[in-house]
ZAMARGU-4260 file (C-alpha; in steps of 0.2 Angstrom, whole numbers, plus 5000, padded with zeros to 4 digits):
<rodrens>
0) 4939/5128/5214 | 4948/5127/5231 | 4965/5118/5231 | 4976/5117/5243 | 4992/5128/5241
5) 5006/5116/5247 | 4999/5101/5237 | 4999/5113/5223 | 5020/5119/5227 | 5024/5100/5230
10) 5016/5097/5212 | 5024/5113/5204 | 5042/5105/5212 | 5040/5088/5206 | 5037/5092/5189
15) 5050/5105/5186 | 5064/5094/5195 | 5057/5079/5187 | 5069/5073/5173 | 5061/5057/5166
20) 5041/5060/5167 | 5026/5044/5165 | 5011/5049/5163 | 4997/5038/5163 | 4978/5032/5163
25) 4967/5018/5167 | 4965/5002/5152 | 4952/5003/5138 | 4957/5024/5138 | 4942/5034/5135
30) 4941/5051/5128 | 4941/5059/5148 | 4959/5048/5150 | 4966/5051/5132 | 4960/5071/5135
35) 4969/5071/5153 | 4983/5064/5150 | 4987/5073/5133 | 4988/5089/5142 | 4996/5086/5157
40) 5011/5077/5143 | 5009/5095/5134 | 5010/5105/5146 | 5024/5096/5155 | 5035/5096/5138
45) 5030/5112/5131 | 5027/5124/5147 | 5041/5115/5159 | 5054/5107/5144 | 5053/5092/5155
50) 5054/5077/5144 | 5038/5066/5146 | 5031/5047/5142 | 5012/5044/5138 | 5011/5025/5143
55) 4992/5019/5141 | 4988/4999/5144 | 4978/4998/5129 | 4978/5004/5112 | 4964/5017/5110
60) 4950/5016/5099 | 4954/5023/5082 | 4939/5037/5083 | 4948/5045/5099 | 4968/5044/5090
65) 4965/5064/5086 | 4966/5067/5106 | 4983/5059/5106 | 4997/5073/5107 | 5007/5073/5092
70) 5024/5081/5099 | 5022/5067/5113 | 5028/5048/5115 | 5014/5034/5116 | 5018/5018/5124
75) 5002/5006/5123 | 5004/4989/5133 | 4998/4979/5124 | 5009/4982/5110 | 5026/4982/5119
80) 5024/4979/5137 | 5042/4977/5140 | 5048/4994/5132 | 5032/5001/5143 | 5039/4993/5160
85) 5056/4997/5155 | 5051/5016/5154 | 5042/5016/5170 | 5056/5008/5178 | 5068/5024/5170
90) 5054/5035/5177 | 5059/5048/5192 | 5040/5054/5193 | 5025/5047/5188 | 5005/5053/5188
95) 4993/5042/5186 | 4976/5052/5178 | 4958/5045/5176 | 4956/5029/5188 | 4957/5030/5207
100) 4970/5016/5207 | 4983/5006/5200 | 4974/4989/5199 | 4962/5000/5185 | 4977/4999/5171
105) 4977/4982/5173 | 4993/4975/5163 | 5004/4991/5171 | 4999/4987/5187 | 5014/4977/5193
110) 5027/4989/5185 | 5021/5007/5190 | 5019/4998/5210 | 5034/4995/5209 | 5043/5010/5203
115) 5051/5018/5218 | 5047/5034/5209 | 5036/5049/5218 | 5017/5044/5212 | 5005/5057/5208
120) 4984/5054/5206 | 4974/5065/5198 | 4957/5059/5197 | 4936/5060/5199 | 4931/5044/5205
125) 4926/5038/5223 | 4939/5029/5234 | 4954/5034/5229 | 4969/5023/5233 | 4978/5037/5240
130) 4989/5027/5251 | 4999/5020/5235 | 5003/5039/5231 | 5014/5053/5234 | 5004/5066/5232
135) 4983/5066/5229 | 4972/5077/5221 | 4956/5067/5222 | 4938/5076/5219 | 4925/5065/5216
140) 4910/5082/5214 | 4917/5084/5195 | 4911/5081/5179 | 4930/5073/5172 | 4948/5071/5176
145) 4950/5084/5162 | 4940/5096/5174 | 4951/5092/5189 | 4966/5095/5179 | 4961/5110/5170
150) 4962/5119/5188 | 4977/5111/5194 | 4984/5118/5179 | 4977/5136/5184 | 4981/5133/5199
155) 5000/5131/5194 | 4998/5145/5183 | 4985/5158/5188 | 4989/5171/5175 | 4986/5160/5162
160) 4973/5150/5155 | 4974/5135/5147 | 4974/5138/5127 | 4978/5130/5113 | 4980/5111/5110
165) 4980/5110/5129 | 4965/5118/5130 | 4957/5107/5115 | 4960/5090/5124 | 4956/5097/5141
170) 4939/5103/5131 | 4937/5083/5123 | 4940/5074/5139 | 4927/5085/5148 | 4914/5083/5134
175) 4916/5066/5132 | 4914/5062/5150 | 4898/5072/5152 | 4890/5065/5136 | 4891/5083/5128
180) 4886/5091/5144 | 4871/5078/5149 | 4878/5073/5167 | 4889/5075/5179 | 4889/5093/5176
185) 4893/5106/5190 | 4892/5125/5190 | 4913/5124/5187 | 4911/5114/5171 | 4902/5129/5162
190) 4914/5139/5170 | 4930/5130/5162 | 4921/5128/5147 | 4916/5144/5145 | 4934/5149/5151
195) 4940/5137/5136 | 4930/5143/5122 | 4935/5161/5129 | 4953/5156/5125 | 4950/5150/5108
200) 4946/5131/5110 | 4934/5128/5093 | 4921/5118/5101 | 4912/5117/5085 | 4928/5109/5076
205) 4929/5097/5093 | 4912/5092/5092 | 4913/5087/5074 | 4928/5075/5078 | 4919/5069/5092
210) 4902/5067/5087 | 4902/5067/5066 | 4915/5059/5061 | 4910/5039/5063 | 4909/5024/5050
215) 4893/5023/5044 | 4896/5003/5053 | 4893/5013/5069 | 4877/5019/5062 | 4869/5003/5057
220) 4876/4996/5072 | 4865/5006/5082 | 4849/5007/5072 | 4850/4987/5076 | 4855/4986/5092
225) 4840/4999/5095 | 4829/4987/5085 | 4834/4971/5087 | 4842/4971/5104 | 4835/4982/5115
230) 4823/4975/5130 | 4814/4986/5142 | 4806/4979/5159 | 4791/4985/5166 | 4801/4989/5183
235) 4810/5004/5172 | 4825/4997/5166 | 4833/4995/5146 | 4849/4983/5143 | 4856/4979/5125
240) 4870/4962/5123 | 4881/4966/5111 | 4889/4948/5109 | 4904/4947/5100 | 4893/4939/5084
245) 4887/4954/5082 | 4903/4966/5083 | 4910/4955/5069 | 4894/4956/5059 | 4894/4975/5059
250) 4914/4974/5060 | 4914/4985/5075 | 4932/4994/5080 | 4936/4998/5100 | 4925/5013/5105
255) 4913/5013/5089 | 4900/5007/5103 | 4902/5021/5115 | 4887/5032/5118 | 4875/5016/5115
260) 4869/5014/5132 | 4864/5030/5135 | 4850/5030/5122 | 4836/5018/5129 | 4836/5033/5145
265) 4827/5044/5132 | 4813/5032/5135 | 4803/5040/5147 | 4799/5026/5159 | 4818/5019/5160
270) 4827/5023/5174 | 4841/5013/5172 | 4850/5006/5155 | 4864/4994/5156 | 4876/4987/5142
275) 4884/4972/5141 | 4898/4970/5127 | 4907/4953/5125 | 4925/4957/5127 | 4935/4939/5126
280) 4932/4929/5142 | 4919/4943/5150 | 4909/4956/5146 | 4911/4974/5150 | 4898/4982/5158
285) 4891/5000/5157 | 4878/5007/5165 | 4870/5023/5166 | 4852/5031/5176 | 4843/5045/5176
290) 4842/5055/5194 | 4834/5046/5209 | 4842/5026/5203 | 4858/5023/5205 | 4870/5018/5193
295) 4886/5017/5203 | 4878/5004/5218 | 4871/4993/5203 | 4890/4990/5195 | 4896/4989/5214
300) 4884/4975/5220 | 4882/4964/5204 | 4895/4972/5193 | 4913/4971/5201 | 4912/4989/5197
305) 4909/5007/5203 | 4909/5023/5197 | 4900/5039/5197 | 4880/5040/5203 | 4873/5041/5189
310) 4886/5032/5177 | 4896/5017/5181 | 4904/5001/5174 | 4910/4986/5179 | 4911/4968/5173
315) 4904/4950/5172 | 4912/4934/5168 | 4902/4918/5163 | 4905/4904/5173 | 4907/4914/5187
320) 4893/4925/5186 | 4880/4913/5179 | 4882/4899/5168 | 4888/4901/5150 | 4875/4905/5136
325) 4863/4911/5151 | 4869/4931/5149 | 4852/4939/5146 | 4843/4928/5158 | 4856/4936/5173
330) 4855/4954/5169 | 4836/4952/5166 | 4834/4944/5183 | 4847/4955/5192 | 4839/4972/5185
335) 4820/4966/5193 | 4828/4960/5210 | 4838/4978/5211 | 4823/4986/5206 | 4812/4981/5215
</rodrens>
């Protein structure tokens, strides 16, 4: 991958002057923004000695906790939002990994605008909000953030590659992101895993944590959303509801449900499979398709959402959206019209 040599001497200057580092990444922090942003810390505290805050709006999900860096200090929002904005306050750099702006981390939105600090993106999705940041490394034809950063790191250091624990959470965020290489994937992505594995990465020991290590509430949640709550339309598309009756029934934990919406795509005539998941006064919305229906202009025209082509997100909020109750009478209606 090509990158342009002064933004990678401005980056290399910033983070070696840098004295009080932020790192962080968008809210409900998946495994691409826990993978990122634990290896930029790493590599910020262990290659450069500079000293470095992980500050991430949300608590993550208790599946993903092996991707946070031990050596590393966590901040999480919602837990202690005032120690989180008084470290970004303290901050004399901060880079922001995994979401193309600030509005995405939500609760730290105010705070890290407002630092006068040099502001740093690092990220895959469309639209970047480069205008609120210092410098931009923005590249939207990539499988993760994790990719992106694993050659901005080679980048900075050309003899090396990335090894060890960084090389483990560079590994997880791109795995995750991809659904174990299932989309999204480009030529580079083989490259850097192969490059990865090369160094010493044990993808088999990653994919264990990743993939065989859930509650066995995971597993029956599954087997009866797939039974119960799954409804196919004949104009190609699947949706599952997972209502907040049912995450207490099967006492579901933050991020025991990822994964879910990509099953109903191994139907062979569904294009398109959305999930809604009641999360207090909305619902969260994914969606994923197969080539040829696009994922990313569904979230953006019903969904307040966006994302990648074939895997987006976004949300819905009842009262707003349609009346309360009236969920799966929406998305059913909404996934026919956008068919059609």
């Amino acid at each position: 991958m090509n990158l342009e040599k002064e933004k990678i001497r401005s980056l290399k200057a910033l983070l070696e002057t840098a004295r009080e580092v932020v790192v962080a990444a968008h809210t409900h922090p998946d495994g691409d923004a826990l993978g990122s942003t634990a290896a930029l810390c790493l590599y910020v505290k262990e290659q450069l000695g500079r000293p470095v805050t992980c500050i991430l709006p949300d608590t993550p999900p208790e599946n993903l906790d092996f991707l946070r860096a031990p050596s590393v200090p966590y901040l999480f929002n919602d837990k202690d939002p005032q120690k989180a904005a008084a470290t970004i306050q303290k901050a004399d750099l901060i880079v922001l990994l995994d979401c193309n702006a600030f509005s995405r981390t939500e609760g730290l939105q105010k705070p890290l605008e407002e630092s006068t600090a040099p502001k740093i993106l690092i990220d895959h999705h469309l639209n970047p909000d480069s205008g609120s940041f210092n410098l931009v490394f923005s590249t939207p034809e990539i499988s993760s953030a994790s990719e992106l950063l694993y050659w901005v790191l080679k980048a900075l250091d050309p003899e090396n590659t990335p090894s060890g624990a960084i090389g483990m959470s560079l590994m997880a965020g791109m795995t995750t992101d991809t659904n174990n290489f299932a989309n999204s994937v480009y030529p580079s992505t083989f490259q850097m895993a192969s490059e990865l594995i090369a160094s010493g990465v044990d993808r088999d020991a990653l994919l264990e944590k990743l993939y065989q290590s859930y509650r066995q509430n995971r597993v029956r949640l599954m087997g009866y959303m797939q039974c119960e709550g799954l409804r196919i339309l004949e104009e190609g598309a699947a949706y599952m509801i997972l209502t907040r009756e049912i995450q207490e029934r099967f006492g579901l934990r933050e991020g025991e449900s990822e994964g879910l919406v990509n099953v109903p795509l191994s139907i062979g005539k569904v294009r398109l499979s959305v999930l809604l998941k009641e999360d207090g006064d909305h619902f969260r919305v994914s969606v994923r398709s197969k080539k040829g229906t696009s994922a990313q202009n569904l979230a953006q025209r019903c969904f307040h959402g966006g994302g990648h082509e074939n895997a987006a997100g976004g949300k819905l909020f009842p009262g707003q959206d349609f009346a309360p109750g009236k969920a799966d009478e929406y998305l059913c209606q909404t996934l026919k019209d956008y068919l059609r």
